[in-house]
C-alpha positions in Angstrom: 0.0 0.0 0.0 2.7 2.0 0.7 3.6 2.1 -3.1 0.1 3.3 -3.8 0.2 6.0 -1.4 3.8 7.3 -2.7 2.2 7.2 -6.3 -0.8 9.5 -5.3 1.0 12.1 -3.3 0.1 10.9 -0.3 3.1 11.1 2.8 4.2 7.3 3.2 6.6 5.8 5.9 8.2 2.1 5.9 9.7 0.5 9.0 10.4 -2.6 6.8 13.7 -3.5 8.1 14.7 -6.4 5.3 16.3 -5.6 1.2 14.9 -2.6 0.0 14.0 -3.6 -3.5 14.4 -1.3 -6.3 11.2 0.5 -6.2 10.8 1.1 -2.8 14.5 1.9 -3.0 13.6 5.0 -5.7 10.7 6.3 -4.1 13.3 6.5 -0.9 15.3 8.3 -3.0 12.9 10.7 -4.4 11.1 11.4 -1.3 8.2 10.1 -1.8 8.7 7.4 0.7 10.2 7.8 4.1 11.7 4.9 5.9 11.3 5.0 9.7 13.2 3.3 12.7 11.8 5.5 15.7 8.7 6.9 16.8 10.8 10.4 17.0 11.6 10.3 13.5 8.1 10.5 12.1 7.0 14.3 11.1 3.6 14.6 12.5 2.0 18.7 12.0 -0.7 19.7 10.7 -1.0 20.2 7.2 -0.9 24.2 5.3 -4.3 24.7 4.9 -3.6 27.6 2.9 -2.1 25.5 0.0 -4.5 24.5 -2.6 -5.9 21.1 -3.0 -5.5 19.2 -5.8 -8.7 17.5 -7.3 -8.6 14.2 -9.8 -11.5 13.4 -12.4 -12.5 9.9 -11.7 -13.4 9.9 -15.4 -9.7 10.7 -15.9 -8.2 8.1 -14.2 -11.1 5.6 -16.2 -10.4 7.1 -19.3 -6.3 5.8 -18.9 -7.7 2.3 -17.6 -9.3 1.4 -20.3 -7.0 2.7 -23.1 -4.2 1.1 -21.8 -4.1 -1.8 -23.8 -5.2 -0.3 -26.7 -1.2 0.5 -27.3 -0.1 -2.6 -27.0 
């Protein structure tokens, strides 16, 4: 799920402990996803309300779904 969350903008943490595989390993990288060992490392606030929130068109994201395959 974590890979999900990273992929829609959402803050996501990993206390996985094990390999890192390569995916995991470039959202790490990117920022995207933010490995944890200790409760004190986690970056709990509130977030800015005053920034503007981005909204997605379902129909969007069905549009791409379906025409995937289509360029195959």
């Amino acid at each position: 799920m974590n890979r999900e969350a990273a992929a829609l903008g959402t803050p996501a943490y990993t206390t996985f402990t094990g390999r890192v595989g390569a995916v995991d390993e470039q959202l790490i990288h990117s920022g995207r996803l933010r490995p944890v060992a200790a409760p004190e490392e986690l970056d709990v606030r509130k977030r800015d309300l005053g920034r503007e929130r981005v909204r997605r068109d379902p129909q969007h994201l069905l549009e791409l779904l379906l025409g995937a395959d289509s360029d195959v």
